[in-house]
MMTF fields as JSON, N, C-alpha, C and O atoms, coordinates in Angstrom:
{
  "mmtfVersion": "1.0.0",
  "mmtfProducer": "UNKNOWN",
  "numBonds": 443,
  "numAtoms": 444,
  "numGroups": 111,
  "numChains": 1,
  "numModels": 1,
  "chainsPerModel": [1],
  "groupsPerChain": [111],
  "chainIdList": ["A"],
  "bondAtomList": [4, 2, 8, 6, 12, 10, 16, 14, 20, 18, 24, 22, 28, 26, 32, 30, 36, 34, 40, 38, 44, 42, 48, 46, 52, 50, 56, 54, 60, 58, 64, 62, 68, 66, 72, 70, 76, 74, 80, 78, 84, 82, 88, 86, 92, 90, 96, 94, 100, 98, 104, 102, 108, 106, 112, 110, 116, 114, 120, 118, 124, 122, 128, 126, 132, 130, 136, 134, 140, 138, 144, 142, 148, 146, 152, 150, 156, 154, 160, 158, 164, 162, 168, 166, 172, 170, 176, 174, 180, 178, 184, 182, 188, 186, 192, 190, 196, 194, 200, 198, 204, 202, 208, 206, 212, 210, 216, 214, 220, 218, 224, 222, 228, 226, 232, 230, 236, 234, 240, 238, 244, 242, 248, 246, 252, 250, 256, 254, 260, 258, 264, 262, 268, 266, 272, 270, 276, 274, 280, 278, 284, 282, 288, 286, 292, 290, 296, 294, 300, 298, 304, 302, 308, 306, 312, 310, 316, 314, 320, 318, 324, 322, 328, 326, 332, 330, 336, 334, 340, 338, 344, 342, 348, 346, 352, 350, 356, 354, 360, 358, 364, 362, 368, 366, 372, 370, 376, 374, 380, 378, 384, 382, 388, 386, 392, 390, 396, 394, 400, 398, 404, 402, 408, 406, 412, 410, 416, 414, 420, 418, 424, 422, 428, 426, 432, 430, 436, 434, 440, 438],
  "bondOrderList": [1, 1, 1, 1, 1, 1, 1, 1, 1, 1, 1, 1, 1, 1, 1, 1, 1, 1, 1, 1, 1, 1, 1, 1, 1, 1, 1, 1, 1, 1, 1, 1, 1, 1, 1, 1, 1, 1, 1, 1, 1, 1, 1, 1, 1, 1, 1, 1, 1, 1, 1, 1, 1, 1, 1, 1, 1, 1, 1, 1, 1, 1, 1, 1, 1, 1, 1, 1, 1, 1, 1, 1, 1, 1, 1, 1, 1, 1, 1, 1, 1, 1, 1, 1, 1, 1, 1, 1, 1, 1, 1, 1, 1, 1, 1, 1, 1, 1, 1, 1, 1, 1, 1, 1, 1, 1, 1, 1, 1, 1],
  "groupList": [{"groupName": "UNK", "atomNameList": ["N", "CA", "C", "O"], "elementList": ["N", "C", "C", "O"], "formalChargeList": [0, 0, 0, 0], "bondAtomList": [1, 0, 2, 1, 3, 2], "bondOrderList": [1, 1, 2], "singleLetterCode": "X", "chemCompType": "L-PEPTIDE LINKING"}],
  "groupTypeList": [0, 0, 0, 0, 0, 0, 0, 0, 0, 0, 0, 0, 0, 0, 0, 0, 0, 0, 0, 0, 0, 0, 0, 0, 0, 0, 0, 0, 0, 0, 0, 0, 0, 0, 0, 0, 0, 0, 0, 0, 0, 0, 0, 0, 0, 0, 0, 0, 0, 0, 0, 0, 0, 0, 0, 0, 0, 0, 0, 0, 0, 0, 0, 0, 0, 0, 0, 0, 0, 0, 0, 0, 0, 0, 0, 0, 0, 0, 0, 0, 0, 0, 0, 0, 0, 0, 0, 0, 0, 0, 0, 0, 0, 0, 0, 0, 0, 0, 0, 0, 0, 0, 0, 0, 0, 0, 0, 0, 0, 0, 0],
  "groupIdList": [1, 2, 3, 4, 5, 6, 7, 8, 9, 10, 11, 12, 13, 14, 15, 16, 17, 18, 19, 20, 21, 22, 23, 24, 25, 26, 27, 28, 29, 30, 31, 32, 33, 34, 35, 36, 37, 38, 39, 40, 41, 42, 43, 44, 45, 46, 47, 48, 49, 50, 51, 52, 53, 54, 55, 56, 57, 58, 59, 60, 61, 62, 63, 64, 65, 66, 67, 68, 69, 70, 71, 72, 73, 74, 75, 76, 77, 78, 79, 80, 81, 82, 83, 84, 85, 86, 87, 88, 89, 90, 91, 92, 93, 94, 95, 96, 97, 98, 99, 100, 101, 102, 103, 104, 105, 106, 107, 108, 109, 110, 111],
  "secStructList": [7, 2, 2, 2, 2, 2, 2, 1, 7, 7, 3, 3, 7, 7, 3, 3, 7, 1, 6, 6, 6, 7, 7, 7, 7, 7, 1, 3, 3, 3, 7, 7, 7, 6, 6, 6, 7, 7, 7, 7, 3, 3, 3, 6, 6, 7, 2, 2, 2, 2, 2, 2, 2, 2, 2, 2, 2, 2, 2, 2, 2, 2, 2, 2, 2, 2, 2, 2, 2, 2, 6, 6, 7, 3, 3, 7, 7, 3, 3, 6, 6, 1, 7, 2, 2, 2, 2, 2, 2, 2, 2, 2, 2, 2, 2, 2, 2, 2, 2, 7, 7, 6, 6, 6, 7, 7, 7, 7, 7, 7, 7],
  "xCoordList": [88.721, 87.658, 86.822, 86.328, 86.616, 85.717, 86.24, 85.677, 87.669, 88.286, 88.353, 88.074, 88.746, 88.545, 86.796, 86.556, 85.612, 84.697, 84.204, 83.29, 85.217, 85.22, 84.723, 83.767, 86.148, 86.332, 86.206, 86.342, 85.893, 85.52, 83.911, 83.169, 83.559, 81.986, 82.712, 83.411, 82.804, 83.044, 82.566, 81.465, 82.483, 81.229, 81.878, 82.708, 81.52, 81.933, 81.163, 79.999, 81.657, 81.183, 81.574, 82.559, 80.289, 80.78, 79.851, 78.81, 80.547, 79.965, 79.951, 80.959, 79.096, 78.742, 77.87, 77.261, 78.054, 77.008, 76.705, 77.184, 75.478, 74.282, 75.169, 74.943, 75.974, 76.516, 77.603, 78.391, 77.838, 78.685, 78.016, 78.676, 76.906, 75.93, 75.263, 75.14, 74.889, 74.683, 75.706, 76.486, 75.46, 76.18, 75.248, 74.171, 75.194, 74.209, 74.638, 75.832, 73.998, 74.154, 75.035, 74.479, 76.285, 77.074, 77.448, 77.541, 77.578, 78.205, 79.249, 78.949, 80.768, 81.871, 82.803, 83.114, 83.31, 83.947, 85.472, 85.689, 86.32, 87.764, 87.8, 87.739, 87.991, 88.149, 89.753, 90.385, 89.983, 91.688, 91.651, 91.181, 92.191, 93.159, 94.044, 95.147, 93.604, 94.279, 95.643, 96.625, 95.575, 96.921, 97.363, 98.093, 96.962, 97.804, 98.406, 99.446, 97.408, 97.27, 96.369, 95.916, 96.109, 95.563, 94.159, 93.183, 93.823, 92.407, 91.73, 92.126, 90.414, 89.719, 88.689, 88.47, 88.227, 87.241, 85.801, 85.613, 84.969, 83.871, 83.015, 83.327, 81.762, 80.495, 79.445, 79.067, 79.077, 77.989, 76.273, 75.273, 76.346, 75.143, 74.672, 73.741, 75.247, 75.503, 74.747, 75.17, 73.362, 72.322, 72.887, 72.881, 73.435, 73.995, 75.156, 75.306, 76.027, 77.507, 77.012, 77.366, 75.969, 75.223, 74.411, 74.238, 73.975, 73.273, 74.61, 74.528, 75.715, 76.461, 77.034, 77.315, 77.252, 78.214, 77.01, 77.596, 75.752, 74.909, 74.746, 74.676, 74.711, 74.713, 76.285, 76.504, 77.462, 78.614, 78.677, 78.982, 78.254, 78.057, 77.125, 77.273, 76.108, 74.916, 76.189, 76.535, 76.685, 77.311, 79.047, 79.549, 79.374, 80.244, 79.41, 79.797, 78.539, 77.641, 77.424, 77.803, 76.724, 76.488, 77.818, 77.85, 78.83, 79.755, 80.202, 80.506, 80.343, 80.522, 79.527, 79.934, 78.244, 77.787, 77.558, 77.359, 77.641, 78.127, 79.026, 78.958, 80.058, 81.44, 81.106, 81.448, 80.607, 80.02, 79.415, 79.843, 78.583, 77.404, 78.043, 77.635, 78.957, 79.605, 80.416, 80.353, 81.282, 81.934, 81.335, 82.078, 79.96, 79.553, 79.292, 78.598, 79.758, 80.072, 79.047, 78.692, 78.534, 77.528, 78.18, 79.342, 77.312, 77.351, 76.657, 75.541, 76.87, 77.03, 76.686, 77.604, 75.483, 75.907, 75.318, 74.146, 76.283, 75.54, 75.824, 76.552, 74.728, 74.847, 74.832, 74.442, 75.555, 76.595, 74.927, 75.144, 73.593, 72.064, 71.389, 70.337, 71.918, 71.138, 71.648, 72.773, 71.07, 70.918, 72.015, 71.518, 73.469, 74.809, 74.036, 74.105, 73.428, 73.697, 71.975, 71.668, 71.529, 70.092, 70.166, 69.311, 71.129, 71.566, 72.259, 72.265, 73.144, 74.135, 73.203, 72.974, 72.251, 71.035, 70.037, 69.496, 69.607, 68.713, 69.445, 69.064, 71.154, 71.545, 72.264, 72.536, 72.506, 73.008, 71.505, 71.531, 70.276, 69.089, 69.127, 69.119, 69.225, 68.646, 70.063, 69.573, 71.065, 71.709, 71.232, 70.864, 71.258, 70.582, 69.367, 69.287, 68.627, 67.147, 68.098, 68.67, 68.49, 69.205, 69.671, 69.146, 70.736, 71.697, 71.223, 72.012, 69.649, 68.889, 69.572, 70.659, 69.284, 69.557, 67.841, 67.437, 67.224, 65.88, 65.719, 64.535, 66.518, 66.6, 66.885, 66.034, 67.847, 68.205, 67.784, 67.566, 67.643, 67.093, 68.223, 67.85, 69.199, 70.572, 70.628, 70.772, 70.595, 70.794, 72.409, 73.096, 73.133, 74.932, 74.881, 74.101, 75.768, 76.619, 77.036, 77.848, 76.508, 77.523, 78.898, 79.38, 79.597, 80.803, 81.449, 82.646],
  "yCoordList": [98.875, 99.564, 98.579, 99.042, 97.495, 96.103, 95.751, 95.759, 95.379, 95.707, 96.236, 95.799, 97.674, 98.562, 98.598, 98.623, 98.586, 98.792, 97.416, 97.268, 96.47, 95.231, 95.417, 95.0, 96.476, 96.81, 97.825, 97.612, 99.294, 100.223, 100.477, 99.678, 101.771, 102.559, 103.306, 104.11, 103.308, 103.716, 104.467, 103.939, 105.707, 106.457, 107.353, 108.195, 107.203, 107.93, 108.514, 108.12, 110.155, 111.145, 111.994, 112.643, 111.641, 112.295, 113.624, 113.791, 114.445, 116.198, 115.902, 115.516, 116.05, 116.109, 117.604, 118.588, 117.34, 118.779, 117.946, 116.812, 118.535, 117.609, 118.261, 117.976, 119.026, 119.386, 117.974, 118.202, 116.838, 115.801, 114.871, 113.934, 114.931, 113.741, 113.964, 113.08, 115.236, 115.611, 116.61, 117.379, 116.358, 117.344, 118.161, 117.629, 119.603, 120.703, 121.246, 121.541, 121.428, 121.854, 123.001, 123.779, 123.335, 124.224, 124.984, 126.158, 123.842, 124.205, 123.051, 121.901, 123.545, 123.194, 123.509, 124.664, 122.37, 122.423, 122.344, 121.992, 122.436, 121.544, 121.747, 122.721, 119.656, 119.514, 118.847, 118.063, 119.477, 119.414, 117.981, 118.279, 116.699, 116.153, 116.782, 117.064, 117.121, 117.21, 116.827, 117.515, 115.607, 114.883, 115.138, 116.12, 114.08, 114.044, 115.456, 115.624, 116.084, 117.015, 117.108, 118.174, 115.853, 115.624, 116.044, 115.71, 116.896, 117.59, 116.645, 115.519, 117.275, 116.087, 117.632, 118.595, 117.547, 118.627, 117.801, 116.597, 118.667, 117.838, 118.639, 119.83, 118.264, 119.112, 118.764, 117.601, 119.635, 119.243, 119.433, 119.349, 119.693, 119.808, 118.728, 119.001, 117.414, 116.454, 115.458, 115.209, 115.171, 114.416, 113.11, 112.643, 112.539, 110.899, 110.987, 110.169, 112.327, 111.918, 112.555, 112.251, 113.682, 113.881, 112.374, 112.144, 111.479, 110.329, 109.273, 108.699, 109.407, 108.67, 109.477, 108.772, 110.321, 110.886, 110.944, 111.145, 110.842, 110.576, 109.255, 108.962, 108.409, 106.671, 106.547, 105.912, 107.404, 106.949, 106.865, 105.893, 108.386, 109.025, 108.179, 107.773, 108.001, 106.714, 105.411, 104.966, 105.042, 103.564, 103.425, 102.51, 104.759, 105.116, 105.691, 105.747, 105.917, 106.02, 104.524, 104.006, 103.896, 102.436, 102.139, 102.146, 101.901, 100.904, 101.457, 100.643, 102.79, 103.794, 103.085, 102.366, 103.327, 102.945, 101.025, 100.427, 100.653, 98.875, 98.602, 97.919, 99.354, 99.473, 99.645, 98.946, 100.379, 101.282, 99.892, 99.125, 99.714, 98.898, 97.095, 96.383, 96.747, 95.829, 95.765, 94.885, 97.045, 96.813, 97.264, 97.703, 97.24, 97.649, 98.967, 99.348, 100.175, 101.62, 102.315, 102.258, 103.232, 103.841, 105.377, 105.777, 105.862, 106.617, 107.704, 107.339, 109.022, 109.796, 111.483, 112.252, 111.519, 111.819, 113.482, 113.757, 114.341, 115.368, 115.862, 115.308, 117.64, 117.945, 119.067, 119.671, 119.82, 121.299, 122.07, 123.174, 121.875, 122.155, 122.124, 122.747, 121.417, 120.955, 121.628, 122.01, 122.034, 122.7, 121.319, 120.257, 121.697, 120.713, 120.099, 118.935, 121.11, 120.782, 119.985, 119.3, 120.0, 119.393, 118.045, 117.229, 117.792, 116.503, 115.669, 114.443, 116.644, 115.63, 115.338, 114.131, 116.29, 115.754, 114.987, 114.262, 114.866, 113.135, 112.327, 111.368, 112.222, 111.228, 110.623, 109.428, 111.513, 111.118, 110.615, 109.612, 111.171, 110.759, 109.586, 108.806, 109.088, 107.852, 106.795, 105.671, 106.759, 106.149, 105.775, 104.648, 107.115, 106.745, 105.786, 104.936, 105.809, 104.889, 103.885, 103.432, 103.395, 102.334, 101.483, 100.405, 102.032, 101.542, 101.565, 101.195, 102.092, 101.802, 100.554, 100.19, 99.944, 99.086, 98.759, 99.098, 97.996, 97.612, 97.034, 96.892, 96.564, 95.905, 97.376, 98.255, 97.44, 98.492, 100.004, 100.592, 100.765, 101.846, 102.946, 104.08, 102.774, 103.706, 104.188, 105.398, 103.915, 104.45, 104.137, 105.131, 103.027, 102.923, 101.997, 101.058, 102.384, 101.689, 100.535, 100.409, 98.881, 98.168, 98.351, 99.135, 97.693, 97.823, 96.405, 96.223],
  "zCoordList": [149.789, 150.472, 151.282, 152.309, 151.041, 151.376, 152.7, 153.795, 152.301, 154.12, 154.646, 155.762, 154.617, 155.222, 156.085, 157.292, 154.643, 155.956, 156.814, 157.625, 156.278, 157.068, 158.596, 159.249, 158.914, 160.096, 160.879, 162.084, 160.382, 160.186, 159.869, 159.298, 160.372, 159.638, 158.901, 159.516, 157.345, 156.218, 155.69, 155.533, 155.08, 154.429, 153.289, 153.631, 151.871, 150.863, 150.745, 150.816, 150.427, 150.263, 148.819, 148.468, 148.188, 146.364, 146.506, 147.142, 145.747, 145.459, 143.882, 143.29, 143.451, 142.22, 141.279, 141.7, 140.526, 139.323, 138.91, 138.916, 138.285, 137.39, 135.371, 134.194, 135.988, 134.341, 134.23, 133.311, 134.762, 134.78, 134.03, 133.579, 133.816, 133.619, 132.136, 131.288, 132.014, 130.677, 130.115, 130.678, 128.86, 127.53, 127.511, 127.241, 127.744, 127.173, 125.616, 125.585, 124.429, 123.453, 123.086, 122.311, 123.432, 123.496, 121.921, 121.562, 121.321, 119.781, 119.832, 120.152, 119.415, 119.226, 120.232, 120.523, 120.835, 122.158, 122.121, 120.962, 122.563, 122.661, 124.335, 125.086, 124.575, 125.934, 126.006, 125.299, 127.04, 127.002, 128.595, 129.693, 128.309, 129.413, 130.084, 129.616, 131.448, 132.918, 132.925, 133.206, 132.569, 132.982, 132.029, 131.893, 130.783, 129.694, 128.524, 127.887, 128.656, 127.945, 126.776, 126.36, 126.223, 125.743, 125.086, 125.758, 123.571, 123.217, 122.567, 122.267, 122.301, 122.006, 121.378, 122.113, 120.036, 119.201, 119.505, 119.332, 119.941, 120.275, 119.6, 119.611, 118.857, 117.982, 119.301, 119.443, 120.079, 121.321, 120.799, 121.512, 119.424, 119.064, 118.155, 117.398, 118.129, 117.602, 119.296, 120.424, 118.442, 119.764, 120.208, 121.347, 118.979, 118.902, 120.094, 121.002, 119.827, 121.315, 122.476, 123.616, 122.114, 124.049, 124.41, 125.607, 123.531, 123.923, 124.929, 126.015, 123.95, 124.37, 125.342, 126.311, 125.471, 126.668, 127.959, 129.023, 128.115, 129.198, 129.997, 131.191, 128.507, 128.88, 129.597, 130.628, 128.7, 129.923, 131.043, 131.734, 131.464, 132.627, 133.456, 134.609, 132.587, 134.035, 134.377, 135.471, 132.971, 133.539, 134.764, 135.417, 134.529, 135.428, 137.117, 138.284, 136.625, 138.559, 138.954, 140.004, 137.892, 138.092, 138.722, 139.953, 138.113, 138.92, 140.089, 140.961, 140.385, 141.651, 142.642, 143.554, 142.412, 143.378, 143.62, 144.677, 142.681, 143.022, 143.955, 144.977, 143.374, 144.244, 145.725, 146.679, 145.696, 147.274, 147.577, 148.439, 146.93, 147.655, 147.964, 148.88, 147.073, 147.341, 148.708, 149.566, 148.693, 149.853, 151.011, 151.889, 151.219, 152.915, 152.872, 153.814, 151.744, 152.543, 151.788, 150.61, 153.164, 152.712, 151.705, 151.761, 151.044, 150.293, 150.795, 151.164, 150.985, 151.461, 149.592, 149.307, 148.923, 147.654, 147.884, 148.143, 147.741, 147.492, 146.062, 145.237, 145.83, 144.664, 144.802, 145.8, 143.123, 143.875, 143.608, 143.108, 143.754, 143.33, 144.539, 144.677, 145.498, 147.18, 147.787, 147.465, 148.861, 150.018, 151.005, 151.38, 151.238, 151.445, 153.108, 153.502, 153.751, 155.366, 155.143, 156.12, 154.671, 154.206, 153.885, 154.227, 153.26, 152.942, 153.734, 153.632, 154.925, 155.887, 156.388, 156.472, 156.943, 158.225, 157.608, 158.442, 156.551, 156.272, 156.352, 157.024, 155.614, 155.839, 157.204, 157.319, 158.113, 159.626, 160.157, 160.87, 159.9, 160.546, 160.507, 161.459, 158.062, 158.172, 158.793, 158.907, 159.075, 159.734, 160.932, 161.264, 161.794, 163.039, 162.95, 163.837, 162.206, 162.513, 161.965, 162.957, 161.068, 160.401, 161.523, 161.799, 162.199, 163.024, 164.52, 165.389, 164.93, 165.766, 166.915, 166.465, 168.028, 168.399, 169.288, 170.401, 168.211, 168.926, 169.891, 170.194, 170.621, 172.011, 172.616, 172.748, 172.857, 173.818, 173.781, 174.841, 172.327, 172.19, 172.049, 171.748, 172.188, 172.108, 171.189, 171.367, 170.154, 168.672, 168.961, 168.725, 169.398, 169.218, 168.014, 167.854, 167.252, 166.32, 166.508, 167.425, 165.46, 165.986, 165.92, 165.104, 166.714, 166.846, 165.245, 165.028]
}
């Protein structure tokens, strides 16, 4: 990705739910693997694995957005809770002022 926006304007774009981040108190769950197939019996009213399944969830954004932020590319984050076209237009705005060209006034992109 680092090379890529080496050379390139790069922009990741994540859609997210805020139900990704927390465990809501459900009861007794069975979550089934996609791929593998794989179940897993979960007690969701058990505070100690919603603690841990929140702290995962923060430390997997953490490296997402490191990642991002390491390689140059902007992040682009919406949420399935926001108003979608609300969000492209702050973030194309704050580009534009970002990528400003104070000499000249164009608002062009470096190349």
């Amino acid at each position: 990705m680092g090379q890529l926006a080496s050379r390139h304007d790069v922009i990741a774009v994540r859609l997210s739910d805020p139900m990704e981040m927390l465990m809501p108190d459900l009861g007794l769950l069975t979550f089934q693997d996609a791929e593998s197939g794989e179940q897993l019996f979960v007690d969701t009213t058990d505070r100690g694995f919603r603690k841990r399944f929140a702290a995962a969830a923060e430390a997997r954004e953490e490296q997402l957005r490191g990642a991002f932020q390491r390689a140059g590319v902007d992040t682009l984050e919406l949420s399935t809770e926001d108003d979608i076209t609300d969000a492209v237009l702050r973030f194309a705005d704050m580009r534009k002022h970002r990528f400003a060209s104070p000499v000249s006034g164009t608002g062009a992109v470096p190349a």
